[in-house]
C-alpha positions as CSV (number, residue, x, y, z in Angstrom):
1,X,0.0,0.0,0.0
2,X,1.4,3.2,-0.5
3,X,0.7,6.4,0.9
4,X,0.7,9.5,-0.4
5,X,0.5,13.2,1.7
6,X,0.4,16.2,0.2
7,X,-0.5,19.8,1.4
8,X,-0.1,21.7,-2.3
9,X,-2.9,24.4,-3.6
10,X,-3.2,22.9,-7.1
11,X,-4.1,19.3,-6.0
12,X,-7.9,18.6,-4.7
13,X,-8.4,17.4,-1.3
14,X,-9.8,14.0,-2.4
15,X,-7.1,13.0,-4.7
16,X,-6.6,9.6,-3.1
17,X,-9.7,8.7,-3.3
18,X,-10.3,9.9,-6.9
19,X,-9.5,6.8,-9.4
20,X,-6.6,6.2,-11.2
21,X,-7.6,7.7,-14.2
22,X,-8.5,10.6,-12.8
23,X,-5.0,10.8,-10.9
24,X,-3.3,11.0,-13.9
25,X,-4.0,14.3,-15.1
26,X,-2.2,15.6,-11.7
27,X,0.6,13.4,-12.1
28,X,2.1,16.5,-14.1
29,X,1.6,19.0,-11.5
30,X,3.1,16.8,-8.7
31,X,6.4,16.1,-11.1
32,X,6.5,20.0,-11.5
33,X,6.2,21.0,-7.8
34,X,9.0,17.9,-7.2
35,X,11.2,19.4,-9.7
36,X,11.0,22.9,-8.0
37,X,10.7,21.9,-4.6
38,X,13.4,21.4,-1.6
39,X,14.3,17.5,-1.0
40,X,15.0,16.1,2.7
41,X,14.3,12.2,3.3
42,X,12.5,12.1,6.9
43,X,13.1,9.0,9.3
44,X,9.9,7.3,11.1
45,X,11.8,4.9,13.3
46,X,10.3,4.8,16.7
47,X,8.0,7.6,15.5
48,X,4.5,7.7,13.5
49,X,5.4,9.4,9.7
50,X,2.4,11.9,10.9
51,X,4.9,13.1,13.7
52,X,7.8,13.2,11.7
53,X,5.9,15.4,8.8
54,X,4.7,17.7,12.0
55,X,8.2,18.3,12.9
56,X,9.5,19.0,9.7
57,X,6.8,21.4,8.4
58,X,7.4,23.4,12.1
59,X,11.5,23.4,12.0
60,X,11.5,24.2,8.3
61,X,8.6,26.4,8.0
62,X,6.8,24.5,5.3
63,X,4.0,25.9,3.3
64,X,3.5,23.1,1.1
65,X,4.5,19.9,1.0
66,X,4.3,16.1,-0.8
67,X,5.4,12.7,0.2
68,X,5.1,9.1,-0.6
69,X,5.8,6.1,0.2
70,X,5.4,2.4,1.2
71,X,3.8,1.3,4.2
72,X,2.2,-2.7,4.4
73,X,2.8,-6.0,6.1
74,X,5.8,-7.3,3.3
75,X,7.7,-3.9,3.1
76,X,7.8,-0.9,5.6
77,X,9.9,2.3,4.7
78,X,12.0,3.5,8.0
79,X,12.2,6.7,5.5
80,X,10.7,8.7,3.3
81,X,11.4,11.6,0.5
82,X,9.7,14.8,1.4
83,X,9.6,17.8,-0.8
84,X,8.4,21.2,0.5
85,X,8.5,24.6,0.0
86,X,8.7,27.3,2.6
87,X,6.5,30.3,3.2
């Protein structure tokens, strides 16, 4: 399963939920925030991802933000690619 957070203006709310088909029309406008966007990778060991995102988007001063990554019982990430921008 993977997961996939995201705080950016130009994507809707419900775009996990939305099918695949209609995913792929904002495929280009993750890429392009991605390819503008500041890279750190965030560690979740002995932490929830949630808390790790909190503190990053507090010590960096993140305004938007995108992540993803894989999260079920045959493979768990102990970290993950974040790409933000600040305010």
């Amino acid at each position: 399963m993977t997961i996939r957070l995201f705080k950016m203006a130009k994507l809707p709310k419900d775009f996990n939920q939305m099918p695949f088909g209609r995913q792929i029309e904002h495929y280009r406008t993750i890429e392009a925030f991605k390819a503008t966007a500041r890279t750190i990778h965030l560690s979740q060991k002995r932490q929830s991802y949630s808390k790790a995102i909190r503190e990053a988007v507090r010590l960096y001063d993140v305004a938007e933000y995108f992540c993803s990554f894989s999260a079920d019982s045959q493979c768990f990430d102990d970290s993950f690619q974040f790409w933000f921008t600040t305010k």
